[in-house]
N, C-alpha and C positions, 0 to 999 in steps of 0.2 A: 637702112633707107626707110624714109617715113611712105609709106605707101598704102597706107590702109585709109578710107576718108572718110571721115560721118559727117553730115549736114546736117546741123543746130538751127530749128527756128521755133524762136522764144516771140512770146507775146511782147510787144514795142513796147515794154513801159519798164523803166531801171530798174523797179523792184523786182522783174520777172529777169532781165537780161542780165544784171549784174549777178546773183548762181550761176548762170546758165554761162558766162564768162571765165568763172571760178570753176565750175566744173573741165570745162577745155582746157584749163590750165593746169587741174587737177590729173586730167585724162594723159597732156602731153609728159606732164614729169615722169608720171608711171609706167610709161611703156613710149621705146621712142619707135616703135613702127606707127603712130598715131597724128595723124594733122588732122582741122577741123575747117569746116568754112560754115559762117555762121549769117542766115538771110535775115534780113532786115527788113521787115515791111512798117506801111507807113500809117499814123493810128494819126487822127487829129489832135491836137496841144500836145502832141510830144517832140515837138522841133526839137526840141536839147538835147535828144535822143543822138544829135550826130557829135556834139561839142565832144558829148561822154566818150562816145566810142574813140573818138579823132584821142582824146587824153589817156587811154585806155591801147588803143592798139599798137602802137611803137616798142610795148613791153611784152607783148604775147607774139612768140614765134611759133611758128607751122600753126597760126589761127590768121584766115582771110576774114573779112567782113563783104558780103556782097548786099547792094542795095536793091530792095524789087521795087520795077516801079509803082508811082502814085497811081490807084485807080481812076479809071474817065470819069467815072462815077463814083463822085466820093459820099460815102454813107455820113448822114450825121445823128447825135444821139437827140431823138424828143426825147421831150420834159415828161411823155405819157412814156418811156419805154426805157427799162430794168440796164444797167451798163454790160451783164453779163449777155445779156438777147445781142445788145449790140455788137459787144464785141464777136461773138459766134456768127454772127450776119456779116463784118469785114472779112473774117478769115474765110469763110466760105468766098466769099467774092475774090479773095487773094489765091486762090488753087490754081486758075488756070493760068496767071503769073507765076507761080512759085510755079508750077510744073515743068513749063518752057525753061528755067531756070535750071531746075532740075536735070534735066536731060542734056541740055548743054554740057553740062559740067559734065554728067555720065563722056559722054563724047570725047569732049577734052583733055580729060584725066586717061581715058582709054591710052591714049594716043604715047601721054607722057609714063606707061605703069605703074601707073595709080588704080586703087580697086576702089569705088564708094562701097562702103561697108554696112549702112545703115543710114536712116533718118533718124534724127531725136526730136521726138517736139512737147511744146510746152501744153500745159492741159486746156490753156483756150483753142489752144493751136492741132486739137485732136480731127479735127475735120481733114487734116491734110494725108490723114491715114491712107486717102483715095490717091494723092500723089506718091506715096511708098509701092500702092498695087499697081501701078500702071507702071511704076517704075523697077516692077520685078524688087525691091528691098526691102529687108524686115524693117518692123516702124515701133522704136520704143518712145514711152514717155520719158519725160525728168520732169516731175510731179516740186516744186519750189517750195513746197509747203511739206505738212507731214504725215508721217504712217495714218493717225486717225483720220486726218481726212479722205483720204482712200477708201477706211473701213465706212465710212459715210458717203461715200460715192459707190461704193459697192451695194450696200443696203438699199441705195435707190433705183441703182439698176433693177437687183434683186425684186425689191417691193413693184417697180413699175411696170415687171416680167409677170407675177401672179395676178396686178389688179391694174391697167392702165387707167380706169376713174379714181383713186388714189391722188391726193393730193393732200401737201403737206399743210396744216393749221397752227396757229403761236396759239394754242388755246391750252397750255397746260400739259400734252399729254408728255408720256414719257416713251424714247423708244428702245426696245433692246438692240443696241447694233453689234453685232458680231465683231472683235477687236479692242470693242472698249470693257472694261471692268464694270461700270457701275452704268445705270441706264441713262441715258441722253434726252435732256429736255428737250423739246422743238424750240422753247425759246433760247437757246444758244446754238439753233443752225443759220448757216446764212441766213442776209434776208432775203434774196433774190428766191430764195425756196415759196418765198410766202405770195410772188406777184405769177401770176398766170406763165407770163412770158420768161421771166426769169428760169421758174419753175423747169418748163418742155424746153430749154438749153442747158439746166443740168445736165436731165433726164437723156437727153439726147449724149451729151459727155460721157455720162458715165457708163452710158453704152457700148461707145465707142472705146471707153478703157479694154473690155472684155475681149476686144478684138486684135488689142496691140500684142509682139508679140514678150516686151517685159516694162514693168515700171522702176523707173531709178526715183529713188524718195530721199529727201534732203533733212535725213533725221539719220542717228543710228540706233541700233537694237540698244547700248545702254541709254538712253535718254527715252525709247518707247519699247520695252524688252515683249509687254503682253502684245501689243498689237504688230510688233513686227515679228515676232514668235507664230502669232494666228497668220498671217502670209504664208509662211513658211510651209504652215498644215495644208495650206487651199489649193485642192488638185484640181479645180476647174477653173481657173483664174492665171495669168500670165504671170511669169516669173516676178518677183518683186526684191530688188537690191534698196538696203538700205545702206547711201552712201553718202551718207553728211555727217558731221555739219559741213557744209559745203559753203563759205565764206573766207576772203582774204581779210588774216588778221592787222596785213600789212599795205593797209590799202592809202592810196596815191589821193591828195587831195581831189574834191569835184569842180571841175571847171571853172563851176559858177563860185564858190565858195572864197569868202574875203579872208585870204590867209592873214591881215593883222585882228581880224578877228580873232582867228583859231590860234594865234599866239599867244592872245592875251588870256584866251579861254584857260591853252594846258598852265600857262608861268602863275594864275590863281590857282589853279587846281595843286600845283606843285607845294603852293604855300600851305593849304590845307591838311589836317589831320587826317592819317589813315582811315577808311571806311566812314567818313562824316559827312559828305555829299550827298545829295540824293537828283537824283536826272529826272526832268520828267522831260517827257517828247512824244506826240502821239501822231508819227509819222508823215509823207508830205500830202497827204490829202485829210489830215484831220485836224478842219479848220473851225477853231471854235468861236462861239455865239460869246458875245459881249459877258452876260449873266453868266457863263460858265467862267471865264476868266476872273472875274469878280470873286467869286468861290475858289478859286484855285489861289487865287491871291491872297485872300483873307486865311485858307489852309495855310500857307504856309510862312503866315503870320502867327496863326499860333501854336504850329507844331516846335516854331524856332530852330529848325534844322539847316546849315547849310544849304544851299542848293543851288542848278544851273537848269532853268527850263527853256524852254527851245520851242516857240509856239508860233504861230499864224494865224490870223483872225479873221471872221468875214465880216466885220465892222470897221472899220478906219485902220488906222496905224496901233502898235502894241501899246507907247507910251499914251495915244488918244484914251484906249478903255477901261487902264488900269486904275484901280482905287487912286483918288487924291492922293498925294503923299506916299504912297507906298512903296516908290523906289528910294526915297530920300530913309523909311523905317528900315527897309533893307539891304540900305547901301553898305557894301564888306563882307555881307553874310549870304547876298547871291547876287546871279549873273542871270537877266532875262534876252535872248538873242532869236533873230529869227529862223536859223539855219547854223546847223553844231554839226562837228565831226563827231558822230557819233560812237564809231568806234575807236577811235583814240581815248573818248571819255568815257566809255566801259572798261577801257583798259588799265586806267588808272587808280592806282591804288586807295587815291583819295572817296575815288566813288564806290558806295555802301547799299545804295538802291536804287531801281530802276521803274519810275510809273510808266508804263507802256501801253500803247493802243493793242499789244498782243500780235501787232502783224508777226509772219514766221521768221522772216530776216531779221527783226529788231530781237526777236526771240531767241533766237539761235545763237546771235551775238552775245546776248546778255549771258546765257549756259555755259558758252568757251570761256567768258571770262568770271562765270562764276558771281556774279552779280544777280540778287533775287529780286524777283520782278512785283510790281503793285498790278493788278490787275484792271484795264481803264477800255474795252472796244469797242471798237467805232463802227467799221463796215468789214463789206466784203467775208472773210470764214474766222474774223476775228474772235467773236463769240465763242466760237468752237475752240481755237487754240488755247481763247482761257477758261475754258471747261477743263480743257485737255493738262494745262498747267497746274490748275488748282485742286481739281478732284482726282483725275487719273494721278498726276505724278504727283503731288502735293510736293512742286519747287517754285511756288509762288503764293503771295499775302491778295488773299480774294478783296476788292473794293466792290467792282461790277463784272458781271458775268454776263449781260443779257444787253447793257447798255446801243443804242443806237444811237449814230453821228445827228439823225436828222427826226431823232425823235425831240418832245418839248420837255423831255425829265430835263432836272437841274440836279446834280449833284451837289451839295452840301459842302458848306467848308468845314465841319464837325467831322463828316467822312472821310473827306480829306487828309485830315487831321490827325487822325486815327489810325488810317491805313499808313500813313507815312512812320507813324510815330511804330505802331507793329514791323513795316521791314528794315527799320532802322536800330531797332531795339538790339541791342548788342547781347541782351538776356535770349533772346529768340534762338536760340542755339541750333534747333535741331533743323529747322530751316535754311539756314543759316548754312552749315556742317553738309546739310542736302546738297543743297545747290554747288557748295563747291567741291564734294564727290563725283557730282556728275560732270562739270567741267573735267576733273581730270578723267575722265575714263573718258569722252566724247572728244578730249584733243587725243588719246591713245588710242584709240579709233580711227583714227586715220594717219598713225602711224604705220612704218612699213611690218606687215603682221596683222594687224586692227583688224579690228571686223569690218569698219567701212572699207577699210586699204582692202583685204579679201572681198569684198562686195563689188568693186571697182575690178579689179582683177579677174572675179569670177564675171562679170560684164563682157572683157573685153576680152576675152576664151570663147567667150557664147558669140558675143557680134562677128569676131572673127575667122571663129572656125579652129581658133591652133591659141596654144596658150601661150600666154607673154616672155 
């Protein structure tokens, strides 16, 4: 009998909900004392947030979806204030909803013996640690990102426990963070580190880590062996599983997505030579400035490589800002679209590289199938993850490491060029050889044995009390 219950609430925005999905799914297969019910609060522009879920739940048994309602007072974001402040300013306002929510359920489930077993929430969603205390439950994270970002929320805990006047500066320095191997520049931390407000809703986060009582991280020990090794060591810090990759290989079109698109997409890619494609995508908020697409255009004009890019502009329509002529020089040799299945086209054998905004999810993807990444980020802890790719693990071809979405740099079609023509280079062996080492030991990982399959297992001993 599935009787054991944990309540999931993931930050409203797909990239955050769709792990936190995959992990419930992950959860149910491995132990069937386990059902999920997963809260849903309401963030402004993400109405499609129900299309997904409505496409998505018909296939996940013993997982509920429960909707909290819209606040009376709905917060919006100014133009003067950081997305990270904002979003820590809804969730707080969403506690005494989710709490009522909470307790219900406590109630309900009593009735039927069902035990709630635990809260999981997402790392904007740490403020709700308050609704786990009032509700008597221990309260873990599922951190969607990875091992080193933790080691960098730790550090700032750390640092803003010894000096609360401390604040972080993009001025060069370098820091040693406990986890990482080599030192960390400031200019590849977020950027919200860098705005007053962003800053004191880290700082407040990563506080609030130290209090939870374990973190689940969507990475495994082979793909971050040093930094999820140092966890391991830390006796003043809450337990930390590392239990990824944590993504459906097999994942179900998206609602919105024009399957004669994505037909036409895989039957060229099928036509194509092994490892001769190159992807670029720089995920669904990295919309780029005219003058960049212009360079990316002319790059892969003269890199001459295959390819299928996947982009969004904030200047008119794609065909409006593209060079004269440029679809008619590369008609046969690539496919420009606004919206790709992206993992279906990681999957395929045709495709040889990956330029990437670095988010974790595209990241993660690209590792399972073994595809080495160009290094391209835009926001949010991207920076970091391509620190994290290029320097710690060296399983990716550096372009930009520092790069911001809404800074005025322009990237180069020379760069472009260059970087493409390095992760494509079939001479590139050791790279090459990397990357698809670590896809195999990262899907053996979460096979039944794996270190993440034992991370999940030693999880769900700890939440429960009794082993699987």
């Amino acid at each position: 009998m599935r009787n054991a219950e944990l309540i999931f609430i993931p930050t409203p925005t797909v990239g955050h909900l769709v792990p936190f999905i995959e992990f419930a799914r992950r959860l149910i297969e491995q132990d069937d004392r386990i059902r999920i019910t997963i809260l849903l609060m309401k963030l402004q522009g993400q109405s499609h947030l129900d299309s997904f879920v409505k496409s998505v739940a018909s296939s996940l048994q013993f997982v509920r979806f429960i909707d909290v309602p819209e606040l009376e007072e709905k917060p919006t974001l100014s133009t003067t204030q950081c997305v990270e402040a904002y979003l820590y300013d809804v969730i707080e306002r969403n506690i005494p909803l989710v709490r009522k929510i909470v307790m219900d359920i406590l109630t309900s489930l009593a009735l039927d013996g069902v035990t709630v077993k635990g809260l999981v929430a997402d790392l904007f969603c740490l403020p709700m640690i308050d609704v786990a205390k009032d509700a008597s439950l221990p309260f873990y994270v599922f951190l969607t990102t990875n091992s080193g970002f933790l080691a960098m929320m730790k550090y700032l805990a750390d640092r803003h426990c010894k000096d609360t006047s401390v604040f972080v500066k993009d001025c060069g320095e370098m820091l040693s963070i406990p986890g990482f191997v080599n030192p960390v520049p400031t200019k590849v931390l977020p950027s919200a580190l860098f705005l007053e407000d962003g800053y004191d809703a880290y700082v407040k986060l990563a506080i609030l880590f130290t209090k939870a009582k374990g973190v689940l991280v969507n990475t495994s020990f082979d793909i971050e062996p040093y930094s999820v090794d140092h966890f391991h060591h830390e006796e003043n810090y809450p337990s930390v599983y590392a239990v990824g990759p944590i993504f459906n290989p097999n994942t179900l079109p998206h609602p919105d997505e024009d399957l004669a698109l994505r037909a036409e997409l895989m039957k060229w890619l099928d036509d194509q030579p092994e490892a001769s494609v190159v992807f670029l995508c720089f995920g669904s908020m990295g919309r780029l400035r005219g003058s960049l697409v212009k360079e990316i255009a002319h790059g892969l004009e003269l890199c001459q490589y295959r390819f299928i890019w996947s982009f969004r502009t904030e200047e008119g329509t794609n065909d409006e800002i593209l060079p004269e002529g440029f679809l008619d020089r590369v008609s046969g040799r690539g496919i420009i679209c606004g919206w790709s299945p992206q993992v279906e086209i990681l999957a395929h054998k045709a495709v040889g590289g990956f330029m990437s905004h670095c988010g974790w999810n595209s990241t993660v993807e690209s590792l399972w199938f073994g595809v080495p990444i160009v290094t391209w980020p835009m926001y949010a802890e991207q920076q970091l993850n391509a620190f994290l790719m290029v320097k710690e693990l060296k399983l990716a071809v550096e372009m930009k490491l520092d790069y911001r979405v809404h800074s005025n740099e322009l990237v180069s079609a020379n760069e472009i060029e260059t970087a493409i023509r390095c992760v494509m280079n079939k001479d590139n062996n050791v790279l090459r050889k990397r990357v698809m080492d670590i896809s195999k030991m990262a899907q053996e990982a979460t096979f039944n044995g794996g270190s993440s399959y034992l991370a999940i297992e030693k999880f769900i001993q700890d939440v429960t009390g009794t082993k699987p």
